[in-house]
N, C-alpha and C positions, 0 to 999 in steps of 0.2 A: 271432720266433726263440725257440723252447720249450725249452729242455733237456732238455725230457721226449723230445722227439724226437731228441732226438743219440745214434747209439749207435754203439759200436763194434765195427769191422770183423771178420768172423771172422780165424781162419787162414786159410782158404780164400779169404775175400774180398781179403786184405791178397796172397797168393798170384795170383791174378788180377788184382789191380791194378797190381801191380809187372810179368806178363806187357808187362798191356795199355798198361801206360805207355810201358816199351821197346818197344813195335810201333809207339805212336802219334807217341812223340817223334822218328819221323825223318821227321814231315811237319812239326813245331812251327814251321817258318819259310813253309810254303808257306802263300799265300792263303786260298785255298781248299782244303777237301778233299772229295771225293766218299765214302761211304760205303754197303755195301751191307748191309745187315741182313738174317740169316735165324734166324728162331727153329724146331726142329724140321721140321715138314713142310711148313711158310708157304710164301710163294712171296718175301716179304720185300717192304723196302722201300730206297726211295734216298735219299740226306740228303745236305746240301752244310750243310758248315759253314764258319764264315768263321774267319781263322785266331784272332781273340778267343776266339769258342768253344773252339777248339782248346787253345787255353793255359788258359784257365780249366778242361777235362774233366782236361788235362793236371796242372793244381795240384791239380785233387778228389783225381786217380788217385792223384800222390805221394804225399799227404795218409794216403791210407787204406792204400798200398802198406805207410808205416811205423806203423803201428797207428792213427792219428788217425779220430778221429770228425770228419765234415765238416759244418756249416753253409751254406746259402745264405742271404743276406740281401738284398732290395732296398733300395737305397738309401735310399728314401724312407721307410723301414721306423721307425715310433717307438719307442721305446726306452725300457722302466724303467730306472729310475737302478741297480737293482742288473746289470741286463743291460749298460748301459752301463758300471758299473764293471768289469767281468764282462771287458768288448774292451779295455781299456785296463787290466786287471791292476790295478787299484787298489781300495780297501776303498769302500765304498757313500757312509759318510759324508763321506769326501775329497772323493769327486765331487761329494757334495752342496755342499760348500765352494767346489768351482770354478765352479758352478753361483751360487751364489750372489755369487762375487765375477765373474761375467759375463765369466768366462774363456770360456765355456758357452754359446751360445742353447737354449732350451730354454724350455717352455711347460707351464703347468699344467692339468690337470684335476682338479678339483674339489682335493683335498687332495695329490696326485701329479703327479709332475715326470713330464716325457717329452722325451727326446734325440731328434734326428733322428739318423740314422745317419751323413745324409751329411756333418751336422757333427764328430759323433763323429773322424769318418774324416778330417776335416780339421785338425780341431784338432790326432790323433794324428801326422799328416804336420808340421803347423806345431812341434809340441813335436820330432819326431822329426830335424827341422833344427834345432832351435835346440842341440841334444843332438850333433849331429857337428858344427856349427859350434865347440863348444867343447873340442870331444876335438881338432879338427884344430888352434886354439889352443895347446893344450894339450900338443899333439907338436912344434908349431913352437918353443913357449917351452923344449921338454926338450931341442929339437937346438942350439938358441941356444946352453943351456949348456953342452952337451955332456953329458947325464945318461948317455948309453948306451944309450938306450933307445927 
């Protein structure tokens, strides 16, 4: 995942996205979809997508409908510590710190750490419950008291 290659959408394209998302979003629950593709004078081709596909073109398109530059990453994809810092919004040396208190699996080459993604990805799920486990605490303890809130 390069950041050299992230860029963002024109008007034009954020224009077409937003189209093509309202067109596509009322197949977003069907299984499958058929599609037919014609570029110019081709004679075109036919595509079946499975509805995952569908929701993930569907997340690109919103993505870029409101100005966002989009990444794909495979899962298995490794990771610098500052690219990892990078998915989880935190400062490079933090991560380094989680890493090293083996919050983190992750593995060295030669003098450099490398995340897997699909940890990254997991660990950001595990923190991102333990984060509304404590906000729904935290609404349970304010209705207790009656805060108002």
């Amino acid at each position: 995942m390069s950041q050299a290659s992230l860029q963002l959408p024109t008007e034009q394209d954020m224009a077409q996205a937003k189209q093509s998302s309202l067109t596509l979003s009322k197949y977003a629950d069907v299984a499958r979809v058929h599609l037919s593709i014609k570029s110019g004078n081709d004679e075109g081709d036919e595509l079946i997508l499975s509805g995952q596909v569908m929701q993930l073109l569907l997340d690109i398109l919103a993505e870029m409908a409101q100005g966002n530059a989009v990444s794909v990453m495979p899962i298995h994809a490794e990771l610098s510590t500052q690219e990892a810092a990078n998915l989880l919004n935190v400062s490079r040396p933090y991560l380094v710190k989680l890493l090293e208190q083996n919050a983190l699996p992750y593995r060295k080459i030669g003098t450099h750490r490398r995340v897997l993604a699909k940890d990254l990805i997991d660990y950001k799920q595990k923190i991102d419950a333990q984060r509304h486990q404590a906000l729904d605490a935290l609404t349970a303890l304010s209705q207790e008291l009656d805060m108002g809130y």
